[in-house]
N, C-alpha and C positions, 0 to 999 in steps of 0.2 A: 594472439596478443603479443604485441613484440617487448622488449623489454622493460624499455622506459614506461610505458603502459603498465606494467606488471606490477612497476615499484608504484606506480602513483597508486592504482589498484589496493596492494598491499600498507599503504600508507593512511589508503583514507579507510578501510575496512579495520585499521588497530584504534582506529579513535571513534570514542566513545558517542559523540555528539557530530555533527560537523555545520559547521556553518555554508552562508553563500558560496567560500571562495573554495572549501571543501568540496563540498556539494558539485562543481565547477571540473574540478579535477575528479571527484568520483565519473561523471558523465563522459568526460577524455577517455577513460581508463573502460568504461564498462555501457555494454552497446544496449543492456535491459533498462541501463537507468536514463541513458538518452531518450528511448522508446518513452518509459515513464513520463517523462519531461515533456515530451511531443504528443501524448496525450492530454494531457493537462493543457496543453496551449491549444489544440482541436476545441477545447470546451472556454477557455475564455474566448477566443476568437467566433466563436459559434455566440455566446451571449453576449458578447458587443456586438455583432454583426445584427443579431437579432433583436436586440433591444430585452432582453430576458427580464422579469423579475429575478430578485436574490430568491422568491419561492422556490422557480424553475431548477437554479444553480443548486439547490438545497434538494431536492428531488434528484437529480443528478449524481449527485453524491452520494445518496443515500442506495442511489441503484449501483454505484462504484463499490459501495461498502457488500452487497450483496455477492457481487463478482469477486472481489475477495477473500467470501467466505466459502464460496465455493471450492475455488484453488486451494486456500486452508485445510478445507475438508478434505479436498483427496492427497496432500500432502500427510496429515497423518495416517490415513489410510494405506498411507504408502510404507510408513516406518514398520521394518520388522525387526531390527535389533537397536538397543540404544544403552546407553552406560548406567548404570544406577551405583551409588552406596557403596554396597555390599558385593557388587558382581560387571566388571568392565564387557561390554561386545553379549548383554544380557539378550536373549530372545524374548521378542514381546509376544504375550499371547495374539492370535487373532481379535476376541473376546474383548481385549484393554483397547485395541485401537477404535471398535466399533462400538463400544461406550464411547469413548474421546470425543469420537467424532459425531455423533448423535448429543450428546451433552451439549458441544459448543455449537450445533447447529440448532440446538434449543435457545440457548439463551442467547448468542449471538442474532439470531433470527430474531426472537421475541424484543431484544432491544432495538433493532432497527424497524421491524415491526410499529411499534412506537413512534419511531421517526416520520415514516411515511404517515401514520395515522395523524401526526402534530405538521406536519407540512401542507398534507393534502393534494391532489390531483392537478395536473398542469394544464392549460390549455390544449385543448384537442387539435390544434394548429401549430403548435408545437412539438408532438412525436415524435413527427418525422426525424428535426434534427434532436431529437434528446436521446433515437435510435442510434443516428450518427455519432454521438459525442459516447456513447454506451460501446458500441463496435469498436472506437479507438480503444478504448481503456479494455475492452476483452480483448484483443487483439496483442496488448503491450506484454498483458498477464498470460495469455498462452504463450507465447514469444521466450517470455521472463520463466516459465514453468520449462520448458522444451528445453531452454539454455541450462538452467542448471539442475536440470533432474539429468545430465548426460551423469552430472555427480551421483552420491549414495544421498539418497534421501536418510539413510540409515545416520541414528546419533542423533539427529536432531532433538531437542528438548521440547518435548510433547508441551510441559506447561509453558516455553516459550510463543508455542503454536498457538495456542490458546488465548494469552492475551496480544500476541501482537497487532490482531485486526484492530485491537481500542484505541490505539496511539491513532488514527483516523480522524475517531471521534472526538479528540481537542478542539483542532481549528473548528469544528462544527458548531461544538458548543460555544465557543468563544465568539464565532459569526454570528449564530442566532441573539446570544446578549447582545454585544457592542453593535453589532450592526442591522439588528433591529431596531435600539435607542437608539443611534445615529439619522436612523431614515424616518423615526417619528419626530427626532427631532428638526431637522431641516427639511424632509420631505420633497425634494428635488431630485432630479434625473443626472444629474452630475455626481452628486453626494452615493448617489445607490452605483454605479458605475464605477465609484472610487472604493469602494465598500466589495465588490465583486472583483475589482484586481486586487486587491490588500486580502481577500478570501484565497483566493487561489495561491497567491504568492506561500503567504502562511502554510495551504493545504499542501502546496508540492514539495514545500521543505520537510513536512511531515511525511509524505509519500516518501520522498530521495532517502530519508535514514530511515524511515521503516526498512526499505527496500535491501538499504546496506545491513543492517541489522539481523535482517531478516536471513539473508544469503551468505553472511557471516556466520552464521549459526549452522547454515545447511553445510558450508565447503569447511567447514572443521571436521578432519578426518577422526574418524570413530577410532577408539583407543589407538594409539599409536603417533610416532612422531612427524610433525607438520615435514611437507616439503621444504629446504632450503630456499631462503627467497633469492632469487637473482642478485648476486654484486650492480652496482653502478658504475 
């Protein structure tokens, strides 16, 4: 990553939120959140192309949310020291991680679980690309795991692991309201089409700072002081 890269990198990773133009400059700067980005466009491009219901998009999704909890789960599995309280560069038992990860694979599952059970099954003509749009988005997140597990998974905050998969589940819920009402309201093929790009849009700004978020937390070096950031 050459310098200019580093700072924008270092720029949008101190801030808390980021908007479009953020969001913009995070993807310059970092090659996982571009991938993210170009997954996300595999699946609109795939449901306009196709003509999808928003069911389909929502099944989709709901298999996206299973793929990240996958990585989730071996991500803490992976933590062997992390800072606590009382004791900086602390060893975690085995025992704490494999509860962790068992716990959030319970309830994490059993909520989506729910999802799929309120969404319901896709047309059997359909699969094929809902495999396609599923491959991109495993593909981004192996990609995204390989890239920054070169770092110490170690320090990360186990209760951050934990809830970060839900930040997801916003745009979900917010699509199933509004744009359900929306499509019983007008019930047209144009209105459901505007409803699946205004989904997506929403979902990938949710993706892009999950993402920063997420790898901000991992690339903070465990007790001890941060790298100098590169002058300008």
């Amino acid at each position: 990553m050459n310098t200019n890269r580093q700072v924008l990198f270092a720029q949008a990773m101190g801030r808390p939120f980021l908007g479009w133009g953020g969001l913009v400059a995070l993807m310059r700067a970092d090659a996982t959140a571009r991938s993210l980005a170009f997954s996300n466009l595999v699946t609109l491009v795939l449901a306009l192309a196709q003509h999808w219901p928003l069911k389909t998009i929502m099944f989709i999704y709901c298999g996206q949310n299973v793929i990240i909890g996958f990585f989730n789960v071996v991500r803490i599995l992976g933590i062997r020291r992390m800072d606590t309280p009382r004791q900086p560069d602390a060893e975690v038992p085995r025992a704490v991680t494999y509860f962790m990860a068992g716990f959030f694979t319970f309830h994490y599952g059993f909520f989506n679980f729910g999802y799929f059970e309120f969404i319901g099954r896709p047309a059997v003509s359909e699969w094929g690309w809902i495999w396609l749009s599923l491959g991109a988005f495993f593909a981004h997140h192996l990609f995204s795991f390989r890239q920054h597990s070169r770092k110490k998974i170690d320090g990360a905050d186990i209760g951050r692991l934990m809830f970060f998969p839900y930040l997801r589940i916003v745009p979900m819920h917010l699509t199933i309201i509004f744009g359900g009402f929306f499509m019983l309201l007008f019930h047209n093929g144009l209105v459901e089409k505007a409803v699946l790009v205004f989904f997506l849009l929403l979902k990938t700004n949710a993706d892009l700072n999950m993402h920063k978020v997420e790898h901000a937390a991992e690339d903070r070096p465990l007790s001890g002081p941060a790298d100098p950031l590169p002058e300008k």
